[in-house]
C-alpha positions as CSV (number, residue, x, y, z in Angstrom):
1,X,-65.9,-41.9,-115.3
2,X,-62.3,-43.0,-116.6
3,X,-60.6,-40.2,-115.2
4,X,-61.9,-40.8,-111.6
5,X,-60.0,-44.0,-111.8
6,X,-56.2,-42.6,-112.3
7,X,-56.2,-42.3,-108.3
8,X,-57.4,-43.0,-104.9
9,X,-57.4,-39.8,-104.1
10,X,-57.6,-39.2,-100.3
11,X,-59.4,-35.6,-99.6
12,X,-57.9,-32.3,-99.8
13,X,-55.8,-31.7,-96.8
14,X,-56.3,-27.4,-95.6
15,X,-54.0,-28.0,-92.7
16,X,-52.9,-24.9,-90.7
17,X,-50.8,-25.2,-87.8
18,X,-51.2,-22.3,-85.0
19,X,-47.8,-22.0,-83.7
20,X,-45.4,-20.4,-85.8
21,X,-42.1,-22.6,-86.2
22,X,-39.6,-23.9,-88.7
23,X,-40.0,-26.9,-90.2
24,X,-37.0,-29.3,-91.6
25,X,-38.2,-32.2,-93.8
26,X,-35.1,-34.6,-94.5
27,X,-34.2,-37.8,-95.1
28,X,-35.8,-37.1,-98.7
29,X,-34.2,-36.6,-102.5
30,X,-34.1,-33.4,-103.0
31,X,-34.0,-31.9,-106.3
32,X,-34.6,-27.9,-107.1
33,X,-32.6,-24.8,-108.8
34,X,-30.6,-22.3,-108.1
35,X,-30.4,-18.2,-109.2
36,X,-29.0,-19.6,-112.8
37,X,-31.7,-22.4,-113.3
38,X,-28.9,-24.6,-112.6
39,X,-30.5,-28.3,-111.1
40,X,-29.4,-28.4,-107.4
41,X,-30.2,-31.5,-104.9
42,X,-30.3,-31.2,-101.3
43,X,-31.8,-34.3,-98.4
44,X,-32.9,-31.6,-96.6
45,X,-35.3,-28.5,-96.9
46,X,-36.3,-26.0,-93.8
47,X,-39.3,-23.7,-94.1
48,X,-41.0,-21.1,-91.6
49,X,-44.2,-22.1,-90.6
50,X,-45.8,-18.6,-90.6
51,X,-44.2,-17.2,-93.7
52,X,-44.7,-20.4,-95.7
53,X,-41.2,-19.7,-97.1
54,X,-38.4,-21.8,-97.7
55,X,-35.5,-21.2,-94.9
56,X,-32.3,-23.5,-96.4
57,X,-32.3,-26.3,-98.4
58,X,-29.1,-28.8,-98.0
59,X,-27.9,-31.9,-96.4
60,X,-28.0,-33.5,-93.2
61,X,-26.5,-30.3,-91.7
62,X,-29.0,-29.1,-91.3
63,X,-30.6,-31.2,-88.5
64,X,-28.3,-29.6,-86.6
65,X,-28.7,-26.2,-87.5
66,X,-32.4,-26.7,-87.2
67,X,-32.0,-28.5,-84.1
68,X,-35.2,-27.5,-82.4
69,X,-37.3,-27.2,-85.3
70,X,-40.6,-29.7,-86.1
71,X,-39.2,-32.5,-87.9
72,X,-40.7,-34.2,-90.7
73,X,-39.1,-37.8,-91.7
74,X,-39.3,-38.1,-95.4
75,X,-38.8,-41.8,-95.4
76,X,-36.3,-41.5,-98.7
77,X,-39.1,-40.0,-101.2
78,X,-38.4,-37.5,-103.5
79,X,-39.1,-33.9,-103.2
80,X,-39.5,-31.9,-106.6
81,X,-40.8,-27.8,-106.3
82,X,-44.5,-28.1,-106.7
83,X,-45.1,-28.4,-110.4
84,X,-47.1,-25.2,-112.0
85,X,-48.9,-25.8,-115.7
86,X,-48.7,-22.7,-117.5
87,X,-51.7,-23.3,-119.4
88,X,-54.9,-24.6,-118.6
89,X,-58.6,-24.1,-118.2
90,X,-59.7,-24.6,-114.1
91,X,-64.0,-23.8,-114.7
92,X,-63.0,-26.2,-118.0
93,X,-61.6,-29.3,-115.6
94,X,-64.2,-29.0,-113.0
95,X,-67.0,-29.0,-115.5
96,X,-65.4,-32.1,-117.9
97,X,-64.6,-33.8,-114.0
98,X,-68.8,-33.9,-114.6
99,X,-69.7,-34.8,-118.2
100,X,-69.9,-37.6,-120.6
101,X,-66.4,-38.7,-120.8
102,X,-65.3,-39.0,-124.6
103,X,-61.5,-39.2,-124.5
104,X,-60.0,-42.0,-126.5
105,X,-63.0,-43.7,-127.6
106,X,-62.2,-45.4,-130.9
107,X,-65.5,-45.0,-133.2
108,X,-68.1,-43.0,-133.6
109,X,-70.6,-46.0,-132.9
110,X,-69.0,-46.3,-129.4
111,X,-68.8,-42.7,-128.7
112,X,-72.6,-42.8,-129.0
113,X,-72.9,-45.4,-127.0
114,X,-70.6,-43.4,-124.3
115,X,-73.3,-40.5,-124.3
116,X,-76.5,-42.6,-124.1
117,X,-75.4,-44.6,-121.5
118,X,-74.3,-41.5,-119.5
119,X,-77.9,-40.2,-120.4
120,X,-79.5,-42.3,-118.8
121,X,-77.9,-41.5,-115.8
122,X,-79.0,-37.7,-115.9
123,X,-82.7,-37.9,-116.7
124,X,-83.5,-34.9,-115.1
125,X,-80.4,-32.7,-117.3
126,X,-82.1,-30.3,-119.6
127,X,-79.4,-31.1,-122.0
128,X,-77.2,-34.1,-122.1
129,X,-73.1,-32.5,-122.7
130,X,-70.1,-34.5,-123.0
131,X,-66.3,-33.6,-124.4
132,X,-63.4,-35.6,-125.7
133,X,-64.1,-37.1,-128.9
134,X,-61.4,-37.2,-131.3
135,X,-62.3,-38.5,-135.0
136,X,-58.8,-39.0,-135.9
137,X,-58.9,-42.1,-133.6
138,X,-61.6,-43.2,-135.8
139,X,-60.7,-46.0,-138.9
140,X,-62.4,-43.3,-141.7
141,X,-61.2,-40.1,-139.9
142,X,-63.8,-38.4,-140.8
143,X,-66.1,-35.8,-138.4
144,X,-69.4,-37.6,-137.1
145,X,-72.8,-36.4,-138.0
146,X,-76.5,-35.8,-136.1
147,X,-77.9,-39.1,-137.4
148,X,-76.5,-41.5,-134.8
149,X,-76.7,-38.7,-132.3
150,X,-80.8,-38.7,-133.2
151,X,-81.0,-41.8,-132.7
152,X,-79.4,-42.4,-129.5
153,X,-81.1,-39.6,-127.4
154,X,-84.0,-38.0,-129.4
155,X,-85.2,-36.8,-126.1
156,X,-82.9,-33.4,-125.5
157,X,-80.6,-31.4,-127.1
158,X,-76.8,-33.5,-127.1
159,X,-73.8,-30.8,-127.5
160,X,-70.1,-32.7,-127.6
161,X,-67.1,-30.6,-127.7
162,X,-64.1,-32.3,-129.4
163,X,-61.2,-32.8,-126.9
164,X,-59.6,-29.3,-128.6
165,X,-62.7,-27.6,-127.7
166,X,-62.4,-26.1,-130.9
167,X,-65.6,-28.0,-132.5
168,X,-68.5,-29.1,-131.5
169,X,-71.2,-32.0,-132.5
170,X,-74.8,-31.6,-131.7
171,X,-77.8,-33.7,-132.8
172,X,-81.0,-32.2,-134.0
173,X,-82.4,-30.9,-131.0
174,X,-79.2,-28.8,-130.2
175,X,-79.1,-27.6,-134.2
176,X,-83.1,-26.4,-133.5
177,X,-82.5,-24.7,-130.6
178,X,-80.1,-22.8,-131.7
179,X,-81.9,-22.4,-135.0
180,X,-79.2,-23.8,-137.3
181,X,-81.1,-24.7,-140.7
182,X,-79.6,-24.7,-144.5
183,X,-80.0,-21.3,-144.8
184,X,-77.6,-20.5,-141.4
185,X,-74.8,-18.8,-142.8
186,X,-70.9,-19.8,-141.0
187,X,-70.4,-17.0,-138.6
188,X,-66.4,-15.4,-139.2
189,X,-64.3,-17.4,-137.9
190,X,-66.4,-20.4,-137.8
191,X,-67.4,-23.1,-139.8
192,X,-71.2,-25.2,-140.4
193,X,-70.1,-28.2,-141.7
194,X,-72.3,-29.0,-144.4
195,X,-73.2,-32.4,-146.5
196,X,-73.0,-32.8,-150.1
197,X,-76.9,-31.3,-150.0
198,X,-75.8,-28.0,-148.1
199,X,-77.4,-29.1,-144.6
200,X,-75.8,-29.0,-141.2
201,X,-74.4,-32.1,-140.2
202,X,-73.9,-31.6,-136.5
203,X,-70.5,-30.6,-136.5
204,X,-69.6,-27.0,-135.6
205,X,-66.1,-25.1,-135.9
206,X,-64.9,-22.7,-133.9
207,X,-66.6,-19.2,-133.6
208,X,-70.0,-21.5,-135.2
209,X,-69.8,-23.2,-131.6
210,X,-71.3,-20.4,-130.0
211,X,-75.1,-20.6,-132.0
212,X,-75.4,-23.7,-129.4
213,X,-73.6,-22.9,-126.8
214,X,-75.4,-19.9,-126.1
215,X,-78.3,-22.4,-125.9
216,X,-77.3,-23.8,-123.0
217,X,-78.5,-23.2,-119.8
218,X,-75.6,-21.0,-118.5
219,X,-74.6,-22.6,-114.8
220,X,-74.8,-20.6,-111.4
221,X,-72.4,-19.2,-109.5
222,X,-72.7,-21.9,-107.0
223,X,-72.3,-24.2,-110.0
224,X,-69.2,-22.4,-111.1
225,X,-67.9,-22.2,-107.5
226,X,-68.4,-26.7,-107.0
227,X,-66.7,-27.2,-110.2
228,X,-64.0,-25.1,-109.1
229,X,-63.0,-27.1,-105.9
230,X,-63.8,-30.6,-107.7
231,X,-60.9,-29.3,-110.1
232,X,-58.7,-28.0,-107.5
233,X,-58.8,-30.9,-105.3
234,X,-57.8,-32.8,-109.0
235,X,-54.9,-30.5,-109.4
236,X,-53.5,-30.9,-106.1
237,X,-53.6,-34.7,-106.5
238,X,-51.5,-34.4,-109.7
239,X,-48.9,-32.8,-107.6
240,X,-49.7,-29.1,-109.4
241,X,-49.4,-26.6,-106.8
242,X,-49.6,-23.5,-109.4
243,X,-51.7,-23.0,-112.7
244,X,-52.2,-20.4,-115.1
245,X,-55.6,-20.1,-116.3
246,X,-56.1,-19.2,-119.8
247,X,-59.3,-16.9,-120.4
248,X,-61.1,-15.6,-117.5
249,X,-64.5,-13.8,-117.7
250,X,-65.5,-10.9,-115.3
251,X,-67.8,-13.2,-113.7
252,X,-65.1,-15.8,-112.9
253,X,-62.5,-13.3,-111.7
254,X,-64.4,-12.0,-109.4
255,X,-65.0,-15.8,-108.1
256,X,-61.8,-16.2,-107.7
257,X,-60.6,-12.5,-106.0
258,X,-63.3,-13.4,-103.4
259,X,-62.2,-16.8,-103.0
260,X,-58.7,-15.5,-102.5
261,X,-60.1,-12.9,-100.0
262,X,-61.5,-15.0,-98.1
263,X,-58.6,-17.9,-98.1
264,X,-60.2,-20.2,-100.1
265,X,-57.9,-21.1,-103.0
266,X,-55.6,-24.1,-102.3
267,X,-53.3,-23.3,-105.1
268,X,-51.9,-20.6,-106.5
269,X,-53.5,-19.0,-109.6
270,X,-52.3,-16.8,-112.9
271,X,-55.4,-15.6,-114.6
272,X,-55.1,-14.5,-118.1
273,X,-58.0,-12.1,-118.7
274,X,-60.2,-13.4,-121.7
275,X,-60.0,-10.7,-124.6
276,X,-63.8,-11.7,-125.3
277,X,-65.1,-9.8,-122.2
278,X,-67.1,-6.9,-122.8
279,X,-65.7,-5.2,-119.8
280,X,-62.0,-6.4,-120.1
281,X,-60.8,-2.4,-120.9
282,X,-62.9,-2.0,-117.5
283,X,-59.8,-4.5,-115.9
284,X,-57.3,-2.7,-117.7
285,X,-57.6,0.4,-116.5
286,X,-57.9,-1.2,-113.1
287,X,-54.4,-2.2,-113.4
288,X,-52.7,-5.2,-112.6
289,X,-53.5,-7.4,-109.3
290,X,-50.3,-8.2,-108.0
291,X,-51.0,-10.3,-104.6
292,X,-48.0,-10.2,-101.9
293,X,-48.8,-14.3,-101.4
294,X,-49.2,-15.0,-105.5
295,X,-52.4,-16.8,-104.4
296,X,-54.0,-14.7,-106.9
297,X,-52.3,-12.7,-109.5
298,X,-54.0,-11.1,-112.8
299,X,-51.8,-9.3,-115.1
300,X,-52.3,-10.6,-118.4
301,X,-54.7,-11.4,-121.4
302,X,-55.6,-14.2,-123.3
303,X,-55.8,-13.3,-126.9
304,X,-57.7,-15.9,-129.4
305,X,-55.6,-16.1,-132.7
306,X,-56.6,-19.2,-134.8
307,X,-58.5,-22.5,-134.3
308,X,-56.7,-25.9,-133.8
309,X,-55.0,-28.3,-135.9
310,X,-57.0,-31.5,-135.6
311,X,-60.3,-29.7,-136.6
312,X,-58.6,-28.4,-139.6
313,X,-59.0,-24.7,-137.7
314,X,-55.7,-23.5,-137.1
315,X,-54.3,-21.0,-139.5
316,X,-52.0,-21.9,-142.0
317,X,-49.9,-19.9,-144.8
318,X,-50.8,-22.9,-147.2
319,X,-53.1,-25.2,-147.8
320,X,-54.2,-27.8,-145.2
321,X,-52.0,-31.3,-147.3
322,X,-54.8,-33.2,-146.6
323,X,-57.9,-30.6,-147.5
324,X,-57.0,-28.5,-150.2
325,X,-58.2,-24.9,-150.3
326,X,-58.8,-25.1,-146.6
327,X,-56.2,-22.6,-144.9
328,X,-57.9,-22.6,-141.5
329,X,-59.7,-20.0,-139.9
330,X,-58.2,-16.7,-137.5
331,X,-60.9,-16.2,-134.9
332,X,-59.8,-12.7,-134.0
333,X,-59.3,-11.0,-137.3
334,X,-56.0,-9.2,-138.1
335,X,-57.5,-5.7,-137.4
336,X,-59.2,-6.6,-134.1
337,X,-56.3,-8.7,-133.1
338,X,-54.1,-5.2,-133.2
339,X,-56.0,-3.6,-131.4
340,X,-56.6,-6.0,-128.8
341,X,-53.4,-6.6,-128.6
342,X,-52.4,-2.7,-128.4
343,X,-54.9,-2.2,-125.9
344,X,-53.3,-5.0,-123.4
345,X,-49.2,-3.8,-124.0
346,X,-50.2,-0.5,-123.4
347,X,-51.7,-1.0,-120.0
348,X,-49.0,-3.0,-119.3
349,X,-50.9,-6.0,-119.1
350,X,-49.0,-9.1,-120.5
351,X,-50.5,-10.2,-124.2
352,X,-50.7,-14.0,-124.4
353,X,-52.1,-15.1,-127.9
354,X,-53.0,-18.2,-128.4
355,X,-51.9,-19.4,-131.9
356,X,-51.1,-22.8,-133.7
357,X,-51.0,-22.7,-137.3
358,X,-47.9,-21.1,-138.5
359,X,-50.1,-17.8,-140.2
360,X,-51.6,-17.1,-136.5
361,X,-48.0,-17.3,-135.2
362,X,-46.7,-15.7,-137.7
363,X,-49.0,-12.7,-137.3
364,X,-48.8,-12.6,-133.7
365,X,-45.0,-12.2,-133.8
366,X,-45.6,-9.3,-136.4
367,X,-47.7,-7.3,-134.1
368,X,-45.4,-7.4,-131.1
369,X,-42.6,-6.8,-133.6
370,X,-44.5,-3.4,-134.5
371,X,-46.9,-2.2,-131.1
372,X,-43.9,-2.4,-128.8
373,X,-40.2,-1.1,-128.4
374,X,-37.5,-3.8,-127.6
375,X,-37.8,-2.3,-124.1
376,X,-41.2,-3.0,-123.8
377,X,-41.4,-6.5,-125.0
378,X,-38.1,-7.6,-122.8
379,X,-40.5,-6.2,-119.9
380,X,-43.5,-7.5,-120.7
381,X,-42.8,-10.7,-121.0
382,X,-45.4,-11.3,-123.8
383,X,-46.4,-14.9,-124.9
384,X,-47.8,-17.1,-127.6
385,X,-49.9,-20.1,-126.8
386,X,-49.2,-23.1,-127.9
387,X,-46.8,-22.0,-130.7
388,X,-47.5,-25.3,-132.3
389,X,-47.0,-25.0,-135.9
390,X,-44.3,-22.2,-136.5
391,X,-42.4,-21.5,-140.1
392,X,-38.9,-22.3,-139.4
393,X,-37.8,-18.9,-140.4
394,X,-40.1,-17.8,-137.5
395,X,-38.5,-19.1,-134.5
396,X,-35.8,-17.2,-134.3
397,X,-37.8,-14.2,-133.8
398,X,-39.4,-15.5,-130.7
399,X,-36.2,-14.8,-129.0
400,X,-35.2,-11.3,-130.9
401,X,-38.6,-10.4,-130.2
402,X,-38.6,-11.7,-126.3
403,X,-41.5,-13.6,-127.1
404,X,-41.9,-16.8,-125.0
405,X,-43.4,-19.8,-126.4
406,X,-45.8,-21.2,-123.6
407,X,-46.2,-25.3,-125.1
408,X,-47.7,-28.3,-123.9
409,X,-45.9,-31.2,-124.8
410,X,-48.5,-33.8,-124.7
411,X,-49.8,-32.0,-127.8
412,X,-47.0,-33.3,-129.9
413,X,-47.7,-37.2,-129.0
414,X,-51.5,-36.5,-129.4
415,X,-51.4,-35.1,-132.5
416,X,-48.5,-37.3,-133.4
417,X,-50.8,-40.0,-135.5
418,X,-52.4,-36.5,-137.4
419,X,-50.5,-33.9,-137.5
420,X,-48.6,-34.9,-140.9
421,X,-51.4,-35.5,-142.6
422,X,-52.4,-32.1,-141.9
423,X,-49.2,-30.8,-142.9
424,X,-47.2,-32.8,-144.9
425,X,-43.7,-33.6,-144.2
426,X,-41.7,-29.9,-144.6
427,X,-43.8,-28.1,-142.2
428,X,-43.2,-30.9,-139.4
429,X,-39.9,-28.8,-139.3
430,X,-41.2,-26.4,-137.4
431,X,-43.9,-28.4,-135.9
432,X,-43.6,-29.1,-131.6
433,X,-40.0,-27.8,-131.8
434,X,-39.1,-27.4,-128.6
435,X,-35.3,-28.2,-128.8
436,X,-35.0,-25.6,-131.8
437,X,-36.5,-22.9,-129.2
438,X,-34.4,-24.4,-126.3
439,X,-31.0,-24.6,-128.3
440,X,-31.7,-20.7,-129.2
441,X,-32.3,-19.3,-125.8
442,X,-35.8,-19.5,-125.2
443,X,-37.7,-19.6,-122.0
444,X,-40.1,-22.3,-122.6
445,X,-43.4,-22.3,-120.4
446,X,-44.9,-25.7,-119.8
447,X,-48.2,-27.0,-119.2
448,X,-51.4,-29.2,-120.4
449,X,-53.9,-27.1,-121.8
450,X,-56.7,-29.4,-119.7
451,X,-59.0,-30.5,-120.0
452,X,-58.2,-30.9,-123.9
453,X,-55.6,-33.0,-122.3
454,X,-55.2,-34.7,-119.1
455,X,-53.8,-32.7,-116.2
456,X,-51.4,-35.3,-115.3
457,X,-47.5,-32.8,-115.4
458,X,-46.2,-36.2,-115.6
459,X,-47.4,-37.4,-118.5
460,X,-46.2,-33.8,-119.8
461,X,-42.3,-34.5,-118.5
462,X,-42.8,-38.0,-120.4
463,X,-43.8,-36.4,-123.6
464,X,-40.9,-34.0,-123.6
465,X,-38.4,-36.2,-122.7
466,X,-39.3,-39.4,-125.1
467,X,-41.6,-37.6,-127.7
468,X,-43.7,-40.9,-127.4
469,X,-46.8,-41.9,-126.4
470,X,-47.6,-43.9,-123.0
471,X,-46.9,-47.2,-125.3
472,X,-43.5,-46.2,-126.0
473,X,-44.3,-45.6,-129.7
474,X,-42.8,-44.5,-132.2
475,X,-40.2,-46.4,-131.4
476,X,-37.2,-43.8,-130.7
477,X,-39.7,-41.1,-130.9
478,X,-41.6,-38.9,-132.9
479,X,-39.5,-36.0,-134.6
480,X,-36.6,-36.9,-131.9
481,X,-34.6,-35.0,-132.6
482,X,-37.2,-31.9,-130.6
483,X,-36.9,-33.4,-127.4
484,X,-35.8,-32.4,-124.4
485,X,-33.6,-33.1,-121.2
486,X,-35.4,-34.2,-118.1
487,X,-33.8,-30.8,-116.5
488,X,-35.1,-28.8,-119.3
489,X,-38.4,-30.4,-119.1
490,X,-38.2,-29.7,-115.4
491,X,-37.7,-26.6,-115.5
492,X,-40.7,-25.8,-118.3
493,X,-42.8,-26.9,-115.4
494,X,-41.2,-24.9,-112.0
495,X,-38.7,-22.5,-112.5
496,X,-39.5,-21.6,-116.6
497,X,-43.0,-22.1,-116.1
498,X,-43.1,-19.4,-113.3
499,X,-41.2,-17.0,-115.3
500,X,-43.7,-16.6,-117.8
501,X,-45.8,-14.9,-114.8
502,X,-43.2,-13.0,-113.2
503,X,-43.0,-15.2,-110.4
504,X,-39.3,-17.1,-110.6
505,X,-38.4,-15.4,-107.5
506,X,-41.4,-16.8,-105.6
507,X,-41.8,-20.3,-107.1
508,X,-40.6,-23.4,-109.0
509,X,-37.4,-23.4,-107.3
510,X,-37.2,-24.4,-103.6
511,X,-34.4,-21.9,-103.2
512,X,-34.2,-19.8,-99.9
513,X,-37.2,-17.1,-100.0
514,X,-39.4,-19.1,-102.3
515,X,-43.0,-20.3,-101.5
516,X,-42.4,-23.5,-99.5
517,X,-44.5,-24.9,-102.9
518,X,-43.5,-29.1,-103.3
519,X,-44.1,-32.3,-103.6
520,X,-43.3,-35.9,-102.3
521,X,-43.4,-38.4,-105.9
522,X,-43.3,-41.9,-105.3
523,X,-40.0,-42.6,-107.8
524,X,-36.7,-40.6,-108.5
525,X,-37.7,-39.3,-111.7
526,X,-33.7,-38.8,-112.6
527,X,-33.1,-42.5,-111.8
528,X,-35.9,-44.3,-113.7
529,X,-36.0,-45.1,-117.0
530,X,-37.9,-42.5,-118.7
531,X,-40.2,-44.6,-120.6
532,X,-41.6,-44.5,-116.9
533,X,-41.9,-41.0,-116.5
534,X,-45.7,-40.8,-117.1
535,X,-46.5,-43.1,-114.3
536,X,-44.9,-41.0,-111.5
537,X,-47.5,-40.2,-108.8
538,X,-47.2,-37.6,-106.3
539,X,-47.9,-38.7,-102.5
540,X,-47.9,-35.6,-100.7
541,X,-48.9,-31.9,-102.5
542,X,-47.4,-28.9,-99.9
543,X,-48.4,-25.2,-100.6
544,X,-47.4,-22.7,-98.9
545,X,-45.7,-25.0,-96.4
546,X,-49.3,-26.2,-95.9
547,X,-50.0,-29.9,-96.2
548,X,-52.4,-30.0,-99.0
549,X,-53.5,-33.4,-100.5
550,X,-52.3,-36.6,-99.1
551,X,-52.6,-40.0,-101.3
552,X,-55.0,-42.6,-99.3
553,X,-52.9,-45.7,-98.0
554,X,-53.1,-48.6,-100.4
């Protein structure tokens, strides 16, 4: 697959050293923050062995200070904190790391040809299951249907998530099995899309997705646990040291507490509770899991507003420019999503609502605005996901409201070639905006959102600095004038990015008393031209002072 070709990646490293000493890496370019989120550099950093926690961090001082301590020569690479994305899916990467590969495909034709050649590779798969296609790549635009599908595996049922994971495309078998007919009626919140004769095409929307996904033969816990490590060891490779997870069943909690019990996470983890769990009041009442070594913490929810912009699902206050009458659709309705949202704030769980159209936001921001005091909200930290498309009016109250706005930057250039036809051109004013929410005060957390979008924090650092895509276009950038400083962009991904879990004393900072949490890159990312920001590799991932993944010599 395409993805297993971004690196030779040597194998996770678990090292763990039996005597307890401090360590001094120098001889590196050091680059972290200080108490204010100031940018600090140091060519030296010193962390305890046992503790795994940084020591001092300066210059070449500290060779003699550390005199007796193991040394580690850094050969003149640079050192950055290990780099957290606030927003992603782990189960969703490990199980893409093992499906039909659709991302970037450029027709519908070849996307078919993409899933029956990967088909014929898994004979014995009850079901054949791919993600990543994108019709807006496509010359018509326009969302595929069964008939090609049909034709190219008429064997088993084929289900294809679009990279947004917010629809879905199945071919006959998958519609029959999940007995989707003319007479299916859409589910709320979802959509069948329908021909000009009333039948199903193939394509499913939002809350509609789960007629076939229910279908599916639902994977093991040993399944669940594989895909887990396969995405782990991907992570660590990336040079992501931290993640938070966004929508965690019971089922994969509890994975992951007794993974953490028993010393088996390699990174650190933030897992949002998913608000579609039957037994999530049973959590809240728990209370929050608050783990001395932040391998594991749970202390918030993820809330579903809307859909998402490219399949036309994510809820706007007008009319879609390019579909008229089509508004989107809110997958948690407004009642539910008060109470849901009451629930979480008042077991002082953080409430983190995903929401991309500027209605969702706009509703989200009413309902902390009325379920909590100023008090509360300032100490709850509360967020909205993705925050994509937010009235202009609106953004202000993120900060009055201490909301934060938790964005992933390679949205914008993804959506760059779509998102105005979706909008038209005065709602592009409040469309990615992340210098309007900067310049105003706001914490913004950074991340991914992968698998809908490569892992790589790299390519998310490019993104926010250039608002352009790998090929340097637009040429100055798209909507310019939203982008941000390479510090700023930084710190969305350390320091801001561990704020938004209530961890900025422990991580993202490489300041004395933080996890010893970084990474070696192979480039100065404050030296090179920016255009090159994307192609910045890490060579050594560190957690917990613990040498992690190593990049295989060349």
């Amino acid at each position: 697959m395409k993805h297993s070709k971004l690196f030779m990646l040597a194998a996770v490293l678990a090292c763990s050293t039996t005597s307890a000493e401090p360590v001094l890496v120098h001889n590196i370019k050091g680059y972290g923050f200080n108490a204010d989120r100031e940018l600090v550099s140091f060519s030296a950093l010193a962390f305890d062995d046992a503790s795994g926690k940084v020591l001092a961090r300066g210059d070449k001082a500290l060779l003699q200070q550390y005199a007796t301590a193991r040394k580690i020569d850094g050969a003149g690479k640079t050192m950055l904190p290990g780099l957290i994305d606030g927003h992603g899916h782990m189960l969703g990467l490990g199980e893409y790391l093992n499906q039909a590969d659709l991302r970037g495909i450029g027709s519908e034709q070849a996307t078919v040809a993409e899933v029956a050649r990967f088909a014929a590779t898994q004979p014995q798969a009850p079901w054949v299951i791919g993600r990543g296609w994108n019709q807006v790549l496509w010359d018509d635009k326009a969302f595929p249907g069964k008939s090609l599908l049909d034709e190219a595996v008429s064997d088993r049922p084929v289900w294809l998530v679009r990279i947004d994971a917010h629809a879905g495309w199945a071919n006959s078998k998958a519609l029959a099995a999940a007995g989707i007919s003319k007479d299916t009626l859409d589910p709320p919140g979802g959509e069948i899309i329908r021909d000009a004769n009333g039948n199903p095409t193939g394509v499913l929307i939002d809350n509609a997705m789960q007629l076939v996904q229910q279908q599916i033969p639902a994977p093991t816990s040993d399944d669940k646990i594989a895909a887990l490590k396969l995405a782990f060891g991907h992570l660590l490779a990336l040079g992501i040291t931290s993640m938070h997870d966004a929508g965690v069943d019971t089922e994969l909690a509890d994975i992951y507490q007794e993974m953490a019990d028993n010393n088996q996470l390699p990174l650190r983890l933030y897992a949002m509770l998913s608000a579609k769990d039957p037994q999530l009041p049973k959590w809240l009442a728990q209370g929050i899991v608050d783990d001395p070594k932040d391998y594991l913490d749970i202390r918030s929810v993820k809330i579903y507003g809307d859909g998402a912009l490219g399949s036309r699902g994510a809820a706007l206050l007008a009319d879609y420019s390019d579909q008229p009458g089509q508004t989107g659709l809110l997958v948690t309705q407004p009642d539910a999503l008060t109470q849901i949202m009451k629930l979480t704030m008042d077991a002082g769980f953080q409430a983190n609502v995903h929401a991309i159209g500027d209605r969702a936001n706009r509703l989200a921001l009413d309902r902390f605005e009325q379920l909590a005091t100023p008090e509360q909200r300032a100490a709850g930290r509360h967020r909205i996901e993705h925050a994509q498309i937010v009235a202009p009016k609106d953004i202000p109250r993120f900060k009055t409201l201490h909301v934060l706005p938790s964005m992933q930057a390679v949205h914008a250039t993804s959506d760059k070639n779509m998102a105005g036809d979706r909008l038209g051109v005065a709602r592009l004013r409040g469309a990615y905006a992340w210098r309007s929410f900067i310049d105003q005060g706001s914490i913004i957390v950074g991340g991914s959102d992968f698998p809908v979008e490569l892992a790589n924090p790299f390519h998310g650092l490019h993104a926010s600095v250039t608002r352009q895509d790998q090929q340097n276009q637009p040429p100055g950038g798209w909507l310019p004038e939203q982008r941000l400083t390479l510090t700023e962009a930084l710190r969305s991904f350390t320091v801001d990015a561990a704020y938004g879990a209530f961890q900025e004393d422990s991580m993202g900072t490489l300041s004395p008393g933080s996890w010893a949490d970084f990474i070696l890159v192979d480039q100065d990312i404050f030296t090179i031209d920016p255009s090159q920001l994307w192609q910045v590799a890490a060579e050594q991932t560190w957690v917990n002072g613990e040498l992690r993944y190593q990049q295989a010599a060349q």
